[in-house]
DRENROLO-99073 format. One record per atom (N, C-alpha, C, O): residue number from 1; residue in three letters; atom name; y, x, z. Coordinates in pm, 1 decimal. Layout:
REM residues N
PT   num   residuo   atomo         c2         c1         c3
PT   NUM       ALA      CA          Y          X          Z
...
END
This chain:
REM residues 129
PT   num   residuo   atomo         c2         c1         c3
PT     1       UNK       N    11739.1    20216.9     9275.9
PT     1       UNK      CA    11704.8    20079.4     9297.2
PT     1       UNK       C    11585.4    20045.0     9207.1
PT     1       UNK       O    11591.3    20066.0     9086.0
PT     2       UNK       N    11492.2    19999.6     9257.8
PT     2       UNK      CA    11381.7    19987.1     9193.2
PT     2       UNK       C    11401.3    19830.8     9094.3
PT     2       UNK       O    11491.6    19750.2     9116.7
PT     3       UNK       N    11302.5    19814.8     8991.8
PT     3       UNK      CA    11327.7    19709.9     8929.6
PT     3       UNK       C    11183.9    19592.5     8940.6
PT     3       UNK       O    11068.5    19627.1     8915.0
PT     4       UNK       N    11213.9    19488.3     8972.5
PT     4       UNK      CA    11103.1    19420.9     8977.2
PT     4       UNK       C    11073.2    19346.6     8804.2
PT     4       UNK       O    11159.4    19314.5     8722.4
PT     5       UNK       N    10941.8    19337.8     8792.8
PT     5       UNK      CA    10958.0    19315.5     8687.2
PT     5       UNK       C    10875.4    19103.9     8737.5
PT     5       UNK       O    10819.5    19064.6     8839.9
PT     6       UNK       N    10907.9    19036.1     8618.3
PT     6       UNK      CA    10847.0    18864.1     8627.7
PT     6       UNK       C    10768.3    18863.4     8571.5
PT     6       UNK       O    10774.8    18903.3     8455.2
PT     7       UNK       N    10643.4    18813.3     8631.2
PT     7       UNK      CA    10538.3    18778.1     8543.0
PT     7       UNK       C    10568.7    18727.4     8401.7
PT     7       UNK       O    10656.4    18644.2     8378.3
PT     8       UNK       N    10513.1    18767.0     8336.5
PT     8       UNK      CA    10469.6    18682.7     8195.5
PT     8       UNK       C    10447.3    18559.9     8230.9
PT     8       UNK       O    10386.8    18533.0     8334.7
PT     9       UNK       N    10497.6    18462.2     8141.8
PT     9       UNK      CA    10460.3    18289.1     8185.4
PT     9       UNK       C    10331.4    18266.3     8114.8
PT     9       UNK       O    10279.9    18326.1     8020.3
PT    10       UNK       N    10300.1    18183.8     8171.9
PT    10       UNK      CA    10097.4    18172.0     8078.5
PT    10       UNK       C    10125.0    18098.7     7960.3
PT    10       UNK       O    10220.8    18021.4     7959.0
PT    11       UNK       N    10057.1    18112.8     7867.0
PT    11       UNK      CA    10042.5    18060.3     7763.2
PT    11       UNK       C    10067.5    17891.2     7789.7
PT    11       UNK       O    10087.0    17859.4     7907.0
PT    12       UNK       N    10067.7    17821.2     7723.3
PT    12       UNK      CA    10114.1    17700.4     7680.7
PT    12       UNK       C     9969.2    17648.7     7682.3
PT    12       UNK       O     9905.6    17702.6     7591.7
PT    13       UNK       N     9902.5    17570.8     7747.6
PT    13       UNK      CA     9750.0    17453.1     7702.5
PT    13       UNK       C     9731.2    17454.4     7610.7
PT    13       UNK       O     9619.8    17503.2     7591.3
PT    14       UNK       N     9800.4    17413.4     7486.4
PT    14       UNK      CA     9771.5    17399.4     7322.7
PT    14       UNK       C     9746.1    17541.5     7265.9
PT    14       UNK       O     9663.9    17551.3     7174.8
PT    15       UNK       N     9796.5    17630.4     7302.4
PT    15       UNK      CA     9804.8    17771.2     7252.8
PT    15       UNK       C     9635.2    17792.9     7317.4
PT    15       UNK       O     9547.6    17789.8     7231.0
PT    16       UNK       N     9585.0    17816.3     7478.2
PT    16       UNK      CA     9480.1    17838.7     7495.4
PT    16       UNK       C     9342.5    17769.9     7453.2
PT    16       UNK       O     9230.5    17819.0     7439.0
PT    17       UNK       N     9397.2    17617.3     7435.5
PT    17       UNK      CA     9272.6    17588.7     7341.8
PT    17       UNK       C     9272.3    17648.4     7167.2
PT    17       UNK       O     9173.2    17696.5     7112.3
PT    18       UNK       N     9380.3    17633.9     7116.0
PT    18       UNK      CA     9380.4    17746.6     7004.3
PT    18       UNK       C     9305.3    17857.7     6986.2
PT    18       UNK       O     9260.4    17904.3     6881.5
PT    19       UNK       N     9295.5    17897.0     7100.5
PT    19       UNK      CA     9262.8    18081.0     7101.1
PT    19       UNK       C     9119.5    17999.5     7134.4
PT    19       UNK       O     9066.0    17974.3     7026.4
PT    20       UNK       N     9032.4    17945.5     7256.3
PT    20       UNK      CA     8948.1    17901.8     7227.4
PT    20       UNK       C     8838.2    17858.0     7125.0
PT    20       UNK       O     8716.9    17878.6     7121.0
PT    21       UNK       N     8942.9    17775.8     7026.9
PT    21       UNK      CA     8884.2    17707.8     6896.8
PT    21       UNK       C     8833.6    17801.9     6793.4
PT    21       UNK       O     8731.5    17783.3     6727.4
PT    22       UNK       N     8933.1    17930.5     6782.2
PT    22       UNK      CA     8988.2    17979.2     6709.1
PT    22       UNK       C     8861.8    18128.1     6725.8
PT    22       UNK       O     8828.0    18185.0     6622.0
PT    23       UNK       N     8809.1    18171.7     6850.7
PT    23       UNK      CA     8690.9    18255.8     6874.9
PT    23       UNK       C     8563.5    18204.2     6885.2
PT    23       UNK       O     8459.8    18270.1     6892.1
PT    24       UNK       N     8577.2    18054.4     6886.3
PT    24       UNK      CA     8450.2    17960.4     6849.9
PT    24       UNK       C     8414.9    17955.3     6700.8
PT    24       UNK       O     8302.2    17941.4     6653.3
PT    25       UNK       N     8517.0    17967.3     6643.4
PT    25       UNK      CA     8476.2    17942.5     6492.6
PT    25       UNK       C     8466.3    18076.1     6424.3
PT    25       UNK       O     8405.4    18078.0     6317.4
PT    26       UNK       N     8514.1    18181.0     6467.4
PT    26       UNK      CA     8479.1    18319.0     6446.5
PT    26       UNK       C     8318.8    18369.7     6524.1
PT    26       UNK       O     8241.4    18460.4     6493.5
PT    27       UNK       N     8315.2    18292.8     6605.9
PT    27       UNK      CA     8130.0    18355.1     6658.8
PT    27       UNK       C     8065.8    18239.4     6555.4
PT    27       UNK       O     7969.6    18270.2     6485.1
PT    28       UNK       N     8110.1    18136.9     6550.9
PT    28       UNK      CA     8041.3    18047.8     6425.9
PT    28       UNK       C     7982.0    18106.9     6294.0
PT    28       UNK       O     7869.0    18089.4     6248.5
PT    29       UNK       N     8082.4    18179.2     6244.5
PT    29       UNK      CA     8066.1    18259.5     6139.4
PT    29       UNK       C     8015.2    18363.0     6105.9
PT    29       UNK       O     7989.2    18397.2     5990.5
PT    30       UNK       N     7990.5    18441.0     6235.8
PT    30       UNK      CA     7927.8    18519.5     6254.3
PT    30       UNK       C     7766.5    18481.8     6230.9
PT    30       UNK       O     7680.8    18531.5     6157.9
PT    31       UNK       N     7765.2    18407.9     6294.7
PT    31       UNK      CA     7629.0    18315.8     6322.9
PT    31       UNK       C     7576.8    18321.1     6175.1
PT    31       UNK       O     7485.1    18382.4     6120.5
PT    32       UNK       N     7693.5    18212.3     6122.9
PT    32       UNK      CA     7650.6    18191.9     5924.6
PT    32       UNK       C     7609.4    18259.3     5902.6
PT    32       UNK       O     7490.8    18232.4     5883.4
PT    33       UNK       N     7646.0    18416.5     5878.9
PT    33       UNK      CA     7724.4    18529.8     5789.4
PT    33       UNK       C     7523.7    18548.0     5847.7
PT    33       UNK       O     7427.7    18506.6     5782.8
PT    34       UNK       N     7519.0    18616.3     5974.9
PT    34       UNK      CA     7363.9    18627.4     5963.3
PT    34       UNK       C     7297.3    18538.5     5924.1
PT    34       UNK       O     7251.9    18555.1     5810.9
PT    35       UNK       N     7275.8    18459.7     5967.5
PT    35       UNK      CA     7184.4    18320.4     5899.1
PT    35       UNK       C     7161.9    18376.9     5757.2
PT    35       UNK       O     7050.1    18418.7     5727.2
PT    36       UNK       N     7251.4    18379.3     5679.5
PT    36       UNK      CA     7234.7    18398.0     5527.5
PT    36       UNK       C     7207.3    18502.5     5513.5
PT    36       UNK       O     7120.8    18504.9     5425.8
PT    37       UNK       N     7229.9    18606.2     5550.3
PT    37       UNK      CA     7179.2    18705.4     5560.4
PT    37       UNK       C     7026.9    18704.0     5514.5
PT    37       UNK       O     6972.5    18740.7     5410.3
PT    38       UNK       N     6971.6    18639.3     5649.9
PT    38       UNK      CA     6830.9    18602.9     5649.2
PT    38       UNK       C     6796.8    18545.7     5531.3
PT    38       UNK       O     6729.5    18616.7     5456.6
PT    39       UNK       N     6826.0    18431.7     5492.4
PT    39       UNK      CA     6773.2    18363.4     5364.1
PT    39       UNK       C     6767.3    18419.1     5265.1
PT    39       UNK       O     6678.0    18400.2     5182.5
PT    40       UNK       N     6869.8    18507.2     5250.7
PT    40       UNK      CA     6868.6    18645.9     5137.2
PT    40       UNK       C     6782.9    18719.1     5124.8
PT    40       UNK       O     6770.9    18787.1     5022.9
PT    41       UNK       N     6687.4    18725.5     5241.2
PT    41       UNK      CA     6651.5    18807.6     5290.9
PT    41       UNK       C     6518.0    18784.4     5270.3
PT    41       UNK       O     6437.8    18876.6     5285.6
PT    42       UNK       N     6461.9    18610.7     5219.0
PT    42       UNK      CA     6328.3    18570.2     5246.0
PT    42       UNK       C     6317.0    18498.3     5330.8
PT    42       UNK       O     6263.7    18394.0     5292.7
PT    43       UNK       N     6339.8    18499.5     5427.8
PT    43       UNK      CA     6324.2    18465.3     5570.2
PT    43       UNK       C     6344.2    18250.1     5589.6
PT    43       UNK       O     6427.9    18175.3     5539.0
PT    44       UNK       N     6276.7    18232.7     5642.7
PT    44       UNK      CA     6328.2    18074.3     5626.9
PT    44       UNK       C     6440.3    18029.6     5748.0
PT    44       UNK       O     6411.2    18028.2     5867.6
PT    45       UNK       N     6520.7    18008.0     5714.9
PT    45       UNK      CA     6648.2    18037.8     5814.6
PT    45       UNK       C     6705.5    17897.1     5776.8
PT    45       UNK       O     6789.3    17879.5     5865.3
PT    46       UNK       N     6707.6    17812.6     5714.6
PT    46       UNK      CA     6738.4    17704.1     5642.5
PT    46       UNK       C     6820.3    17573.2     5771.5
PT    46       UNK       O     6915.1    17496.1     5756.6
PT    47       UNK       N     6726.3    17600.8     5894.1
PT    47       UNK      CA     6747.4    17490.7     6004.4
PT    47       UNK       C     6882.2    17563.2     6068.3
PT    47       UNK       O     6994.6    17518.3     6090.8
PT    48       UNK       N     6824.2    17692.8     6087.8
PT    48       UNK      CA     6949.8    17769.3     6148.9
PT    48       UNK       C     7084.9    17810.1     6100.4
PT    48       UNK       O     7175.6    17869.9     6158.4
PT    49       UNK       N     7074.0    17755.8     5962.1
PT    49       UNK      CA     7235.0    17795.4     5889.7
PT    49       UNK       C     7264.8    17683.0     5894.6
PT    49       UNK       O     7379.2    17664.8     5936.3
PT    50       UNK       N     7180.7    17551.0     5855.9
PT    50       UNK      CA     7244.3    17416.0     5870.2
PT    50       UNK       C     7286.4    17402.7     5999.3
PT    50       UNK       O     7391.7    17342.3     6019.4
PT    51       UNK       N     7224.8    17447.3     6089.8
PT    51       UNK      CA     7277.8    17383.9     6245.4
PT    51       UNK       C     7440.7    17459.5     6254.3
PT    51       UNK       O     7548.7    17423.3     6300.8
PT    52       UNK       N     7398.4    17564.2     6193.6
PT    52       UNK      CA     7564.4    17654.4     6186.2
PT    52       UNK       C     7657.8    17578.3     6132.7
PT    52       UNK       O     7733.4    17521.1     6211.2
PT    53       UNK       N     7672.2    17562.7     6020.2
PT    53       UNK      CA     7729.9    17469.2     5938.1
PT    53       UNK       C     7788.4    17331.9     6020.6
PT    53       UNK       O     7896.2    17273.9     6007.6
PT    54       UNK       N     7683.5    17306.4     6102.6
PT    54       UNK      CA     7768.6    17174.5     6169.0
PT    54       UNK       C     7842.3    17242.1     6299.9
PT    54       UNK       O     7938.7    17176.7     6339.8
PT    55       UNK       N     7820.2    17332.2     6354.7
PT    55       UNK      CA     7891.2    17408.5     6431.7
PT    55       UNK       C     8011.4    17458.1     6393.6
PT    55       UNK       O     8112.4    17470.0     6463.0
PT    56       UNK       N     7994.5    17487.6     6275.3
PT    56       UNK      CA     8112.3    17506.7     6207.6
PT    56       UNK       C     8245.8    17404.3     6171.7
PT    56       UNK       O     8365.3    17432.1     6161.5
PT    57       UNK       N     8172.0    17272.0     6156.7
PT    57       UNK      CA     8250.9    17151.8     6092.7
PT    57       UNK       C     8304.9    17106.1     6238.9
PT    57       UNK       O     8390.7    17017.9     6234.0
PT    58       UNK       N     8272.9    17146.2     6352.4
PT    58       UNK      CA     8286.1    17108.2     6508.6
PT    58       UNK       C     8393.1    17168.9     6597.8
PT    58       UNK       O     8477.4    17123.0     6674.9
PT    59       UNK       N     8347.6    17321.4     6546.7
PT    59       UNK      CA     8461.2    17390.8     6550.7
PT    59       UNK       C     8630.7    17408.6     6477.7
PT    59       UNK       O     8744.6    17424.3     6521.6
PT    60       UNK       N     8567.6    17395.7     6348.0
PT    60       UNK      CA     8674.4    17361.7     6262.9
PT    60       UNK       C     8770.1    17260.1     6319.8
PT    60       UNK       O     8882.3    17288.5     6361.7
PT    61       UNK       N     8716.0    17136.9     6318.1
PT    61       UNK      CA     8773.7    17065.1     6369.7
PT    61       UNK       C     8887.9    17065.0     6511.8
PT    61       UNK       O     8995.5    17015.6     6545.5
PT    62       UNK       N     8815.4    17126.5     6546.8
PT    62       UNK      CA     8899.6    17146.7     6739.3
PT    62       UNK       C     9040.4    17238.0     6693.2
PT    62       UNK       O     9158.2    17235.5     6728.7
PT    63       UNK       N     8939.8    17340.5     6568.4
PT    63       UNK      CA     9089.8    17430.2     6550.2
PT    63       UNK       C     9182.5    17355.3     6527.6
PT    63       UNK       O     9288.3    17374.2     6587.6
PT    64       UNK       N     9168.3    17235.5     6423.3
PT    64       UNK      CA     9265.3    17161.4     6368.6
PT    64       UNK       C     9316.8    17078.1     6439.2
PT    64       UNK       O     9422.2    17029.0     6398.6
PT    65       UNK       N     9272.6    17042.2     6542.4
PT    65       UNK      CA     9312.3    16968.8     6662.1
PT    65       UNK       C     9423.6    17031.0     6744.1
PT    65       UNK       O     9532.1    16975.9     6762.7
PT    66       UNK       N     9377.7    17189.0     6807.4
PT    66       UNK      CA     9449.9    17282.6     6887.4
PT    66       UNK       C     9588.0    17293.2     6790.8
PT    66       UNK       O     9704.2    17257.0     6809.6
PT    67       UNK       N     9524.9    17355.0     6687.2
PT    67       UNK      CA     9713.2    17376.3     6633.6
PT    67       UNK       C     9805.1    17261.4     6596.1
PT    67       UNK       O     9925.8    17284.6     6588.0
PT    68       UNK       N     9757.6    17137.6     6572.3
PT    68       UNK      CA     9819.1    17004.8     6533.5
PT    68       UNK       C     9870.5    17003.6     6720.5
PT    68       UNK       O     9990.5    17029.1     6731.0
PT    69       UNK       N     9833.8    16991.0     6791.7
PT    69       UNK      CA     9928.4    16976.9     6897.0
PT    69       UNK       C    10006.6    17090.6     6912.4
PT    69       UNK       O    10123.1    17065.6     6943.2
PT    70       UNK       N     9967.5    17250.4     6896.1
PT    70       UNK      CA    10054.2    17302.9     6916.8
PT    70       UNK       C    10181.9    17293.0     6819.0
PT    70       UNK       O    10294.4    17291.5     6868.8
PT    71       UNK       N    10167.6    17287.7     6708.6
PT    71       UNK      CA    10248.8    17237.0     6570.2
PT    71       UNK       C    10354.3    17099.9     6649.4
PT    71       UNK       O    10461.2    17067.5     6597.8
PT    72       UNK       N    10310.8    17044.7     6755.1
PT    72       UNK      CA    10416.6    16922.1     6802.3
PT    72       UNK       C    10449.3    16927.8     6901.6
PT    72       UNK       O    10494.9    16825.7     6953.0
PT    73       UNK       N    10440.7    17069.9     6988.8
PT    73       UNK      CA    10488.9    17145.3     7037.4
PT    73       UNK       C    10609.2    17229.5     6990.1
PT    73       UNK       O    10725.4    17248.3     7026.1
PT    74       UNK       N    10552.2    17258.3     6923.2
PT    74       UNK      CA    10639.7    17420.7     6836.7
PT    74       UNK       C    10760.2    17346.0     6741.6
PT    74       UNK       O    10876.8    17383.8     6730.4
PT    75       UNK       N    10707.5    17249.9     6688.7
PT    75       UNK      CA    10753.3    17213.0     6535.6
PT    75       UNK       C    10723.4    17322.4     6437.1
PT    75       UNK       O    10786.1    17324.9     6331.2
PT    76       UNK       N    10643.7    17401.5     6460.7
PT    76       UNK      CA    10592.1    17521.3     6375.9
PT    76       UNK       C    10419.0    17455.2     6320.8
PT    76       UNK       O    10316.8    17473.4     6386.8
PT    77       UNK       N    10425.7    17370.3     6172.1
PT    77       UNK      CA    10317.3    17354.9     6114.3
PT    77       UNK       C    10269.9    17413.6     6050.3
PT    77       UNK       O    10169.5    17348.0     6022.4
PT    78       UNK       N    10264.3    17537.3     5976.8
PT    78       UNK      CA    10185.2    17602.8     5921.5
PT    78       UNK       C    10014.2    17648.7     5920.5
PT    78       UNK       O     9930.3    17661.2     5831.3
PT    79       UNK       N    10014.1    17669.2     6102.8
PT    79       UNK      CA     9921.4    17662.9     6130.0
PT    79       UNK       C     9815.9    17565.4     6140.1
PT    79       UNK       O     9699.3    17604.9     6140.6
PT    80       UNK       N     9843.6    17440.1     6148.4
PT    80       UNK      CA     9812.3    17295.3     6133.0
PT    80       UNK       C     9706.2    17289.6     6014.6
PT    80       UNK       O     9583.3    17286.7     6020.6
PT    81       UNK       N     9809.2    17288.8     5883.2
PT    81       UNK      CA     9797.4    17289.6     5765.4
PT    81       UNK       C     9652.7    17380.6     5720.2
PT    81       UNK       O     9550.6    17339.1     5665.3
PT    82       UNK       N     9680.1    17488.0     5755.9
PT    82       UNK      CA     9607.9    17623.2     5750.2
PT    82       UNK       C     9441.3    17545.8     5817.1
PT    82       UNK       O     9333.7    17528.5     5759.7
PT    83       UNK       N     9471.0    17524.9     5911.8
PT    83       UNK      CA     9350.0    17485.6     5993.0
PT    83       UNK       C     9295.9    17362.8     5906.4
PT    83       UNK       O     9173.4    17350.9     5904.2
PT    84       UNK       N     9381.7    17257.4     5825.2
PT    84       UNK      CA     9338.3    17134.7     5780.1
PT    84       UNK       C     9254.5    17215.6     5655.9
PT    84       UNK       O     9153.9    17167.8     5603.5
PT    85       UNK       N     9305.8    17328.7     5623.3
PT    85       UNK      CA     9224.6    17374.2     5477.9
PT    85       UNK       C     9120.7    17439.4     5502.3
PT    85       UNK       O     9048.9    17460.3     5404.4
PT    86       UNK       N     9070.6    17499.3     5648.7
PT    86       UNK      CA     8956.6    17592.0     5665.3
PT    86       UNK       C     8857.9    17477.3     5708.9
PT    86       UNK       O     8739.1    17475.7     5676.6
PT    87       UNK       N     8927.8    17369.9     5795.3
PT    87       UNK      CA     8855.9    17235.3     5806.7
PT    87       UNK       C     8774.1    17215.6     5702.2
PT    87       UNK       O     8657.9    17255.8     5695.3
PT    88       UNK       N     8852.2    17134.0     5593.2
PT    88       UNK      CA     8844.0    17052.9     5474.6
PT    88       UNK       C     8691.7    17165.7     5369.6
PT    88       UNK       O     8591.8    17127.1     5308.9
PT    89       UNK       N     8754.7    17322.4     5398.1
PT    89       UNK      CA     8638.7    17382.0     5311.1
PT    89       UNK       C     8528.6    17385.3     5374.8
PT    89       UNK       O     8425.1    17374.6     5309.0
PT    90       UNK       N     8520.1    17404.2     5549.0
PT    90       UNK      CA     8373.4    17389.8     5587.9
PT    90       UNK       C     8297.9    17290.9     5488.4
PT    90       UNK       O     8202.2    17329.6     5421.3
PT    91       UNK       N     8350.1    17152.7     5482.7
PT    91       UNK      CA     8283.4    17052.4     5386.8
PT    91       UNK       C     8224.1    17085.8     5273.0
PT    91       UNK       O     8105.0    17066.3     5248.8
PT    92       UNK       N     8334.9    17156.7     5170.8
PT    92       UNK      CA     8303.3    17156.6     5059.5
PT    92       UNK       C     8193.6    17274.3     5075.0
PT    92       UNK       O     8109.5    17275.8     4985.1
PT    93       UNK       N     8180.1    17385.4     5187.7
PT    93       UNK      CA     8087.1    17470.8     5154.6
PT    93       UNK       C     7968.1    17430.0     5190.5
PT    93       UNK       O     7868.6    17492.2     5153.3
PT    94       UNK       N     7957.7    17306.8     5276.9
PT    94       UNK      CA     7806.7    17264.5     5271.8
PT    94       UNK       C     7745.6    17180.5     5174.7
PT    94       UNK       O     7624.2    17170.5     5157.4
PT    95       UNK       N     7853.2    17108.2     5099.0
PT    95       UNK      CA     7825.9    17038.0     4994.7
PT    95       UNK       C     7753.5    17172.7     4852.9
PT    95       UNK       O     7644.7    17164.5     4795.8
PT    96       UNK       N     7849.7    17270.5     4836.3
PT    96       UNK      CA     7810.6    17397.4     4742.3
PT    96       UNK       C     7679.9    17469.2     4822.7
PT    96       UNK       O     7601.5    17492.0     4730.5
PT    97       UNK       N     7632.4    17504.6     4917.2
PT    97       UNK      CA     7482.5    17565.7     4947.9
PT    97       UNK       C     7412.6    17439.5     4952.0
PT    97       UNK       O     7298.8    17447.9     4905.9
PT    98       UNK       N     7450.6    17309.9     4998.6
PT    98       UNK      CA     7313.8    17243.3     4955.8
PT    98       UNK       C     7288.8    17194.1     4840.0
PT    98       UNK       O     7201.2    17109.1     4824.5
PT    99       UNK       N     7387.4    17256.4     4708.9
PT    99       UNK      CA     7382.1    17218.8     4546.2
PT    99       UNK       C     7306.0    17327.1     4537.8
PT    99       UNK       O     7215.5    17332.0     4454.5
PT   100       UNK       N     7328.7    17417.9     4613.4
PT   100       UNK      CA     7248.6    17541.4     4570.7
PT   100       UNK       C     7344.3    17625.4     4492.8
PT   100       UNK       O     7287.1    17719.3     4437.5
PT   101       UNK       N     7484.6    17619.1     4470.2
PT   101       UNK      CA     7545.0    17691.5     4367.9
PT   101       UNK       C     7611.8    17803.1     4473.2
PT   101       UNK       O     7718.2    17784.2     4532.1
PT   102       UNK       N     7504.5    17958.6     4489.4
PT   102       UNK      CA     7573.1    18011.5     4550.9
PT   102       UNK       C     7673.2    18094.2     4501.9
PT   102       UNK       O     7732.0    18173.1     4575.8
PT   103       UNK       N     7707.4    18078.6     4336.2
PT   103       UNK      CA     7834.3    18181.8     4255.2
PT   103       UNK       C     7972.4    18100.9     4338.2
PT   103       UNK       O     8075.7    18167.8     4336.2
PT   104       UNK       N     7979.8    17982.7     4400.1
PT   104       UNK      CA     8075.8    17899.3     4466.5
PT   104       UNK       C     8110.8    17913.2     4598.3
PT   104       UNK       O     8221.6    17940.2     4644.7
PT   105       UNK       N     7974.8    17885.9     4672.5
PT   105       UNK      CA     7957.6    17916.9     4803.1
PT   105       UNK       C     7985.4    18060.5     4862.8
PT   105       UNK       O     8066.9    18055.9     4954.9
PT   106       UNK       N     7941.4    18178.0     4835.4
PT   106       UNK      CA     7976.0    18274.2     4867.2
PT   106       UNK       C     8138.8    18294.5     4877.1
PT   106       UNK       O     8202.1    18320.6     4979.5
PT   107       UNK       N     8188.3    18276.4     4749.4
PT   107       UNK      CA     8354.8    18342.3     4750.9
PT   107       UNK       C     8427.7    18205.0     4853.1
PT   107       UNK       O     8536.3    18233.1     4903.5
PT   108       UNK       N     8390.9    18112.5     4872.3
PT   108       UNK      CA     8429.3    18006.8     4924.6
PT   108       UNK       C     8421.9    18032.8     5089.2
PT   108       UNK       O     8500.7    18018.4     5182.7
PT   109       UNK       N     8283.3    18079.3     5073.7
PT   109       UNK      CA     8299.1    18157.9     5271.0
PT   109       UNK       C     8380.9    18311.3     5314.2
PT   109       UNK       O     8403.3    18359.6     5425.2
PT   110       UNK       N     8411.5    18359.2     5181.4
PT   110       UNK      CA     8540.4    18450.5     5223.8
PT   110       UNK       C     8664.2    18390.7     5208.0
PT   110       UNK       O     8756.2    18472.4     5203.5
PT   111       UNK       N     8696.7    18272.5     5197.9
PT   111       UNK      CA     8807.7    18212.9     5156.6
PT   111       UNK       C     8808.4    18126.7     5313.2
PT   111       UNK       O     8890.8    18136.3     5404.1
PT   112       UNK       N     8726.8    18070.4     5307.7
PT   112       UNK      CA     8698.8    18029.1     5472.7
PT   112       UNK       C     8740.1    18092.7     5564.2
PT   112       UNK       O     8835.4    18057.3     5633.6
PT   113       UNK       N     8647.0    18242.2     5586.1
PT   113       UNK      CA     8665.1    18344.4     5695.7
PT   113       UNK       C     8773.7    18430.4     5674.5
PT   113       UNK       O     8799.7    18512.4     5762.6
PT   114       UNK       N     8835.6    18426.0     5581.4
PT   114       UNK      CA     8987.3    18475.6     5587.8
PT   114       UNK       C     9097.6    18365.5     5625.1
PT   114       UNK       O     9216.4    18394.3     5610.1
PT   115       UNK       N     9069.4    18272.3     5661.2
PT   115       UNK      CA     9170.1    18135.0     5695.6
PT   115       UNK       C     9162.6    18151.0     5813.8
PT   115       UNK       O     9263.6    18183.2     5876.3
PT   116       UNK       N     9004.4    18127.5     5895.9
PT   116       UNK      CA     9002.1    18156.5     6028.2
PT   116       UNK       C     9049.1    18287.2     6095.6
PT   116       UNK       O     9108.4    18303.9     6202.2
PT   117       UNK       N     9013.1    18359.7     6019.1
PT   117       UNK      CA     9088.4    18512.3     6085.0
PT   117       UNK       C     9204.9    18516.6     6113.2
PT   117       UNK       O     9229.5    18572.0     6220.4
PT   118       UNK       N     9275.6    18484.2     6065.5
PT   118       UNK      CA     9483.8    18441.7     6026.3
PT   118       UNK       C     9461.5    18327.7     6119.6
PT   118       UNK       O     9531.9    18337.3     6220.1
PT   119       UNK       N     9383.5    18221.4     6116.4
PT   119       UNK      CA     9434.7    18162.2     6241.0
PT   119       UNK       C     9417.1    18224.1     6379.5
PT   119       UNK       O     9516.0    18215.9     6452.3
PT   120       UNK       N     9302.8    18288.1     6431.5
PT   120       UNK      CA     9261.6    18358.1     6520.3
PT   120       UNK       C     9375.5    18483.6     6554.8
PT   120       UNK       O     9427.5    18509.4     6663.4
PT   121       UNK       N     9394.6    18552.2     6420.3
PT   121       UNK      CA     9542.1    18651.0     6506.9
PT   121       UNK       C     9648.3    18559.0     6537.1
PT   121       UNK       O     9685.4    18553.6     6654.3
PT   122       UNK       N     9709.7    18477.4     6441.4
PT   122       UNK      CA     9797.6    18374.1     6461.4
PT   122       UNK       C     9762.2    18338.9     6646.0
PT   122       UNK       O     9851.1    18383.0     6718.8
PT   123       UNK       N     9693.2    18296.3     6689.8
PT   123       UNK      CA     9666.0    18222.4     6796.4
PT   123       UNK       C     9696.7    18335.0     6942.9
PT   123       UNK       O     9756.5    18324.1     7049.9
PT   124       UNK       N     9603.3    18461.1     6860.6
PT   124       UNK      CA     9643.8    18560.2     6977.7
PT   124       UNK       C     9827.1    18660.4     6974.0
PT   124       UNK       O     9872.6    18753.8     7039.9
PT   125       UNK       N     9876.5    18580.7     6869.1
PT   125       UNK      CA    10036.7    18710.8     6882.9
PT   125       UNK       C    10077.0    18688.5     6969.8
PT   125       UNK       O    10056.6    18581.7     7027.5
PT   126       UNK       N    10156.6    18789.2     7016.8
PT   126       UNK      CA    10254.1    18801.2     7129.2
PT   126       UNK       C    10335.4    18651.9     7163.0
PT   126       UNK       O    10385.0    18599.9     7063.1
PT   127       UNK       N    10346.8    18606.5     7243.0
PT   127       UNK      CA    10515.0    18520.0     7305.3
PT   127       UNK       C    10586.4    18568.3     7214.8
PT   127       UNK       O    10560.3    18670.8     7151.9
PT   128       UNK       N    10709.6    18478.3     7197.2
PT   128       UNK      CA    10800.0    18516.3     7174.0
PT   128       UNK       C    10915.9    18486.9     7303.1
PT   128       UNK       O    10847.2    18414.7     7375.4
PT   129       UNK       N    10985.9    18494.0     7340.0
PT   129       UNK      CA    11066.9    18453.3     7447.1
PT   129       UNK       C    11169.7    18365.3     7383.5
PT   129       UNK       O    11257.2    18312.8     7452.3
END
């Protein structure tokens, strides 16, 4: 007797804008991560990391948006939270590169891009049933 197997149910709306938000703000960073690159580099890149930066604060945002509904969905806030702090540092890291203090800014954008990363797997794990 053969076995049929049931589709997988689709993700949840809040979950797919998650995953959305969540690879927006990872190509965001990407973006940064070169940008600065460049400036390191000599290069006058100054328009193009700022425009990042607000891409970033745009994105950020949506993340924090996506998981705050999924969080009232789930009743699972962690992720919420998580997102309110990668939010909240986009700020402070544009406030630290336009002080110019990059001994701040730097460890502050691995503190960043390790928040988004954890949200980004977070967003893609398995269902649970």
């Amino acid at each position: 007797m053969a076995r049929t197997r049931t589709p997988a149910a689709a993700a949840p709306a809040t979950v797919r804008l998650a995953q959305a938000a969540a690879v927006l703000c990872v190509l965001v960073l990407l973006w940064q991560f070169v940008s600065a690159g460049r400036l390191l580099s000599g290069e006058d890149a100054t328009g193009g990391h700022g425009a990042g930066a607000v891409a970033l604060h745009v994105t950020a945002g949506l993340l924090l948006l996506a998981t705050a509904l999924e969080g009232r969905r789930t009743r699972v806030w962690w992720p919420a939270e998580l997102a309110a702090v990668v939010f909240a540092l986009t700020f402070v890291q544009a406030a630290l590169g336009s002080a110019g203090e990059m001994a701040a800014h730097v460890p502050t954008a691995l503190v960043l891009s390790a928040g988004t990363v954890w949200l980004t797997a977070w967003a893609f794990r398995p269902a649970t049933p």
